[in-house]
C-alpha positions as CSV (number, residue, x, y, z in Angstrom):
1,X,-3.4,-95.5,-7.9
2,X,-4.3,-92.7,-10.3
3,X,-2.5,-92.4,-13.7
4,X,-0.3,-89.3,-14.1
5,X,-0.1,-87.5,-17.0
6,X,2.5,-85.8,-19.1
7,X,2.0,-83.4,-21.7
8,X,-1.3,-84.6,-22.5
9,X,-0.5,-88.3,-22.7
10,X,-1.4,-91.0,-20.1
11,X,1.9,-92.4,-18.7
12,X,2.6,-96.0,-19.8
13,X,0.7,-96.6,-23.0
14,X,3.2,-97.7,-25.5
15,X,2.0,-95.2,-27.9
16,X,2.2,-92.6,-25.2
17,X,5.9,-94.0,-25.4
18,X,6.1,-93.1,-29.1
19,X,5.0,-89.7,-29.0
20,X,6.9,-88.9,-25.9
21,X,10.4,-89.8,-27.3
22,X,9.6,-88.3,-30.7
23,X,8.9,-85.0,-28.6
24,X,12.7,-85.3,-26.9
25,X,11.7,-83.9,-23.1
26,X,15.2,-82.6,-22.9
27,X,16.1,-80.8,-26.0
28,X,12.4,-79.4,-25.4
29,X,13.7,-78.8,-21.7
30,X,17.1,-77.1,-23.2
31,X,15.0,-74.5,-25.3
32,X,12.6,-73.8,-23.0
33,X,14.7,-73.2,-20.4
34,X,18.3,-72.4,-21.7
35,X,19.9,-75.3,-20.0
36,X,19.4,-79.1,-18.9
37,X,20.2,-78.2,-15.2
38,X,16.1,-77.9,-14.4
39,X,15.8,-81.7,-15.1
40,X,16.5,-83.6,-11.4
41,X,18.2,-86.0,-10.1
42,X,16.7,-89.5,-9.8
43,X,18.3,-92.9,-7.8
44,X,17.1,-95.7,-9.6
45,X,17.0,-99.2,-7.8
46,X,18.9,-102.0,-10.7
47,X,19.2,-105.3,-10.3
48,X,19.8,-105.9,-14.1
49,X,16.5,-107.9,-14.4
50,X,13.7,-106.9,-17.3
51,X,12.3,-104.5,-15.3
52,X,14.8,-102.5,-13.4
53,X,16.5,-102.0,-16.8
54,X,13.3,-100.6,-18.5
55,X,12.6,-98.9,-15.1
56,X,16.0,-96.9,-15.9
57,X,15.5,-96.4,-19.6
58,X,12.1,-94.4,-18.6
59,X,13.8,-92.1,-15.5
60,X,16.8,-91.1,-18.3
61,X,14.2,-90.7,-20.8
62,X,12.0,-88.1,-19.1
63,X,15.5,-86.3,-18.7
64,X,16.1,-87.1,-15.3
65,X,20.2,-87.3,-14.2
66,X,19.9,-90.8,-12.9
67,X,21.8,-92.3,-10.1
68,X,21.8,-96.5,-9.9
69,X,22.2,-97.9,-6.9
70,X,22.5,-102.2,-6.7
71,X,22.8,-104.7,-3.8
72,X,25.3,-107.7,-2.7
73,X,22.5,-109.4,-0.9
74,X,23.8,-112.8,-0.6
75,X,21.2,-113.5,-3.4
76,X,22.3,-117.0,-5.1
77,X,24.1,-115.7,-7.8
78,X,26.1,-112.5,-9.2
79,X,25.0,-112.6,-12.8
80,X,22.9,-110.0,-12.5
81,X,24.9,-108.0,-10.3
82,X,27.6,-108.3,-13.6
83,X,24.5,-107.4,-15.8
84,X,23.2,-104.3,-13.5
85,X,27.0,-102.9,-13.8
86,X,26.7,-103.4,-17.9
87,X,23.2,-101.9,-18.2
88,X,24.3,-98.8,-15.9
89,X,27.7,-98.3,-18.4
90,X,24.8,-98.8,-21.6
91,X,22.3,-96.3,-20.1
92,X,25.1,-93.8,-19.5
93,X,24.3,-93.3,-15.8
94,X,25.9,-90.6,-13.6
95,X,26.6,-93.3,-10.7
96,X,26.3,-96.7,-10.1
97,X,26.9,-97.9,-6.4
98,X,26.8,-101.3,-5.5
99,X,25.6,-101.5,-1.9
100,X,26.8,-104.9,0.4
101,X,24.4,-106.6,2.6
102,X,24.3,-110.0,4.0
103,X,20.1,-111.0,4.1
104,X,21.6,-115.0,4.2
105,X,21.6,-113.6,7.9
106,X,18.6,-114.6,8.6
107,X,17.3,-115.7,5.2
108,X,13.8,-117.4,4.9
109,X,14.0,-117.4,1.1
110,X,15.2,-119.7,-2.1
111,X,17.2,-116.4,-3.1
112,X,19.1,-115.9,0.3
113,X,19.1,-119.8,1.8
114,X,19.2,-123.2,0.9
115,X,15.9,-123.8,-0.3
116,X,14.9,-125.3,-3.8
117,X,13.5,-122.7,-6.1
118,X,10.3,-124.2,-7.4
119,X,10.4,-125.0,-11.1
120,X,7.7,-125.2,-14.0
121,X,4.9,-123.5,-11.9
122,X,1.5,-122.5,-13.9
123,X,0.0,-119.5,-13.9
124,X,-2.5,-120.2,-11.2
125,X,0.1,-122.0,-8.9
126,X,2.2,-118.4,-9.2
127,X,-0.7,-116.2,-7.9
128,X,-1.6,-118.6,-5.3
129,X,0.5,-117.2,-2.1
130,X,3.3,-115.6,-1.6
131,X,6.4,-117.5,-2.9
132,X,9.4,-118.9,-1.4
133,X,11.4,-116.6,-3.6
134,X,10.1,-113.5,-1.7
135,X,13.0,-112.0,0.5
136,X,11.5,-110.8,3.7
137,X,10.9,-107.1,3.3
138,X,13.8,-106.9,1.0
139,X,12.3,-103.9,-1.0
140,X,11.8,-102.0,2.1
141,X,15.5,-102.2,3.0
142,X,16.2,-101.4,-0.8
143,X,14.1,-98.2,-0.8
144,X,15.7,-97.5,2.6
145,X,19.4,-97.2,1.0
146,X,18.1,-95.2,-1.9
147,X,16.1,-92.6,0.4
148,X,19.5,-92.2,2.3
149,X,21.0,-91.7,-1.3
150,X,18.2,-89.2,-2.4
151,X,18.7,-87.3,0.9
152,X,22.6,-87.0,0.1
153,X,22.0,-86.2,-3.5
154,X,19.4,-83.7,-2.8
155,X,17.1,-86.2,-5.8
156,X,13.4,-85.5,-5.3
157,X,12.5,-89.0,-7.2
158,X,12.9,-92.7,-6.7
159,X,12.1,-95.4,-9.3
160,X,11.9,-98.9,-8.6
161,X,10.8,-101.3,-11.1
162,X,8.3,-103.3,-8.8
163,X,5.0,-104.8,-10.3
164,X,1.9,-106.0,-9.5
165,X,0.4,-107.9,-12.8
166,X,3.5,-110.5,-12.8
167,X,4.0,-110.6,-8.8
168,X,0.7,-110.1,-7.1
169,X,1.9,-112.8,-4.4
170,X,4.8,-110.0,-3.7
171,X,3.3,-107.8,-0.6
172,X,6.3,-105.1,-1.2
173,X,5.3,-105.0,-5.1
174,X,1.7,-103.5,-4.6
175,X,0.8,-99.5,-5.0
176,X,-0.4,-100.1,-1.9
177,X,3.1,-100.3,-0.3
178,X,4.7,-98.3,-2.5
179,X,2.4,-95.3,-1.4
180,X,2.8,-95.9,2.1
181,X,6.7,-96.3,1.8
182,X,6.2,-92.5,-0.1
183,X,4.2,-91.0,3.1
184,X,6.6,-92.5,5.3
185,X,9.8,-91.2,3.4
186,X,8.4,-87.5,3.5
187,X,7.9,-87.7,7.5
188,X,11.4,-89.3,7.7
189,X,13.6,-87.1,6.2
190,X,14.9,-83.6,6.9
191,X,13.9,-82.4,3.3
192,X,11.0,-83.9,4.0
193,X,10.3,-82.2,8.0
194,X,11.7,-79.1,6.4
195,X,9.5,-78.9,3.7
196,X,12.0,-78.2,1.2
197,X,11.9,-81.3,-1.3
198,X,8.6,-83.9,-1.7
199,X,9.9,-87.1,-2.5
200,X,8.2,-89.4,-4.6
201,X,8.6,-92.7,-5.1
202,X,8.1,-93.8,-9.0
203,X,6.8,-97.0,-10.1
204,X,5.6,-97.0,-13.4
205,X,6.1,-100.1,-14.2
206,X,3.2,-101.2,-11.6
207,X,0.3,-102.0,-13.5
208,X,2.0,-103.6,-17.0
209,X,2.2,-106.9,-18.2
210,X,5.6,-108.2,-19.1
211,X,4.7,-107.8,-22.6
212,X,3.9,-103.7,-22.3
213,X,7.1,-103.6,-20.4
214,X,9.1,-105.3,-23.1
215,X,7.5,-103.1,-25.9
216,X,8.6,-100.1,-23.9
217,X,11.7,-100.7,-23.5
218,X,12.0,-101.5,-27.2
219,X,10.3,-98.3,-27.9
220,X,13.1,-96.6,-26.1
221,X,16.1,-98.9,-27.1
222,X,16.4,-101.3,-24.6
223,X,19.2,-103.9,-25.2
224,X,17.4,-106.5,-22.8
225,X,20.3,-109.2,-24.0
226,X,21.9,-107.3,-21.3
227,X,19.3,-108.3,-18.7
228,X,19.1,-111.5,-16.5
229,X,15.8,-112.3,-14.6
230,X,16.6,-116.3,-13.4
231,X,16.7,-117.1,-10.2
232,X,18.6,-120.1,-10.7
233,X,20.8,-120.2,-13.1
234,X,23.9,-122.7,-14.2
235,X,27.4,-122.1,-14.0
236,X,27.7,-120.9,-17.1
237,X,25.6,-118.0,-16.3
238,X,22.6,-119.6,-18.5
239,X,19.2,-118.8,-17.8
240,X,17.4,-121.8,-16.0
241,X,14.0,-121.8,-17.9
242,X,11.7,-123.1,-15.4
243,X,11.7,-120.6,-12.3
244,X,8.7,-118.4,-11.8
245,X,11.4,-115.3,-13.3
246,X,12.3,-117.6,-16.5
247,X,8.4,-118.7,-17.5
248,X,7.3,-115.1,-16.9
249,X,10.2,-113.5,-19.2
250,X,9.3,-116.3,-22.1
251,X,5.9,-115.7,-22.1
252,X,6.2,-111.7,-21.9
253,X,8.7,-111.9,-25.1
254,X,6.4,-114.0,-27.3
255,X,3.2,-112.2,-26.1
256,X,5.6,-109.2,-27.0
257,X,6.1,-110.7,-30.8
258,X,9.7,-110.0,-30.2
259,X,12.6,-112.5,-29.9
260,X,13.9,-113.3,-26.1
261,X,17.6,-113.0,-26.7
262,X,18.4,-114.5,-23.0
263,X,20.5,-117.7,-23.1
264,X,18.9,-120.9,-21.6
265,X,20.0,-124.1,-20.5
């Protein structure tokens, strides 16, 4: 996947970061152009996780009006459906809409049956397969709902905070995917038929450690106390410590030098 640009910087680097929210896109967008309508719309997928949450800090920081759009999966718990709401209200979005859908339907996961989520995996035990805490195609129905939400919204961007260096087991986590779900959503859709709009689907997020994605957030004032990324926590709402999620969040804060504010059991 090639790395875009912007203004000279390549996209991602944490000094690129920097430089780009010392520039301001906006103001630079509001005297340029007289007004902040040019900058578009954007539906951002949020779970409330680590990622999602930076995901959404980098669409409102290139100036996009961003629209967050959450699921009622039957996933095991609703912490970070209570996070995603507190992140969206923090990161001032124009919508948040909280879609219901029941994958315990036919589940096939630990997230959406009753199937122990494995615990105190290494590192070479996570990349091995695919894990029982992928959710059958679950980020193809996710991008489904926010395409239909684009459409409506007349947004020419998606962001989803999928990526490959912490999840390479996750088939709908690779550019691969994500570039084929793009071609597809531009021969689906009547902006797309029509020629009028050429959707993208944004991922930048894809090919960072958890470390680079914590230090960008940071860089663009994250609070990630407001993030949850167990799978199993207690019912207290505490962080479990041990799931792949838990290890993977640890490790990117202290690679990251910078204190993991989440609370574990």
């Amino acid at each position: 996947m090639e790395t875009e640009v912007i203004l000279g910087w390549k996209y991602g680097s944490v000094e690129g970061w920097k430089n780009f929210h010392a520039f301001n896109l906006p103001i630079f967008g509001y005297l340029l152009f007289g007004r902040k309508s040019v900058f578009k719309k954007a539906v951002v997928l949020l779970s409330g996780g680590l990622d999602s949450t930076t995901t959404l800090a980098i669409a409102r920081d290139e100036g996009y009006e961003t629209y967050a759009m959450s699921f009622r999966y039957g996933q095991r718990h609703a912490v970070e459906l209570q996070c995603a709401k507190n992140v969206a209200k923090a990161l001032s979005v124009k919508q948040h809409i909280v879609v219901d859908i029941d994958l315990r339907t036919f589940g096939g996961s630990a997230l959406t049956a009753d199937i122990e989520v494995p615990k105190d995996r290494s590192d070479a035990e996570m990349e091995d397969d695919i894990p029982i805490t992928y959710v059958p195609a679950r980020n193809t129905i996710f991008l489904s709902y926010a395409l239909a939400y684009a459409e409506v919204l007349v947004a020419d961007t998606i962001f989803i905070g999928v990526n490959a260096m912490d999840y390479s087991g996750y088939p709908d986590c690779r550019p691969e995917y994500i570039n084929a779900y793009q071609t597809m959503a531009n021969l689906a859709t009547q902006a797309g038929v029509e020629g009028k709009t050429k959707l993208k689907i944004r991922a930048p997020l894809m090919d960072k450690t958890k470390a680079e994605i914590i230090r960008i957030g940071v860089a663009l004032g994250v609070d990630y106390s407001l993030t949850f990324s167990c799978y199993d926590p207690d019912a207290e709402g505490r962080a479990c410590g041990g799931c792949d999620s838990c290890l993977l969040r640890r490790k990117g804060f202290k690679a990251a030098g910078i204190p993991d504010p989440t609370r574990y059991i």
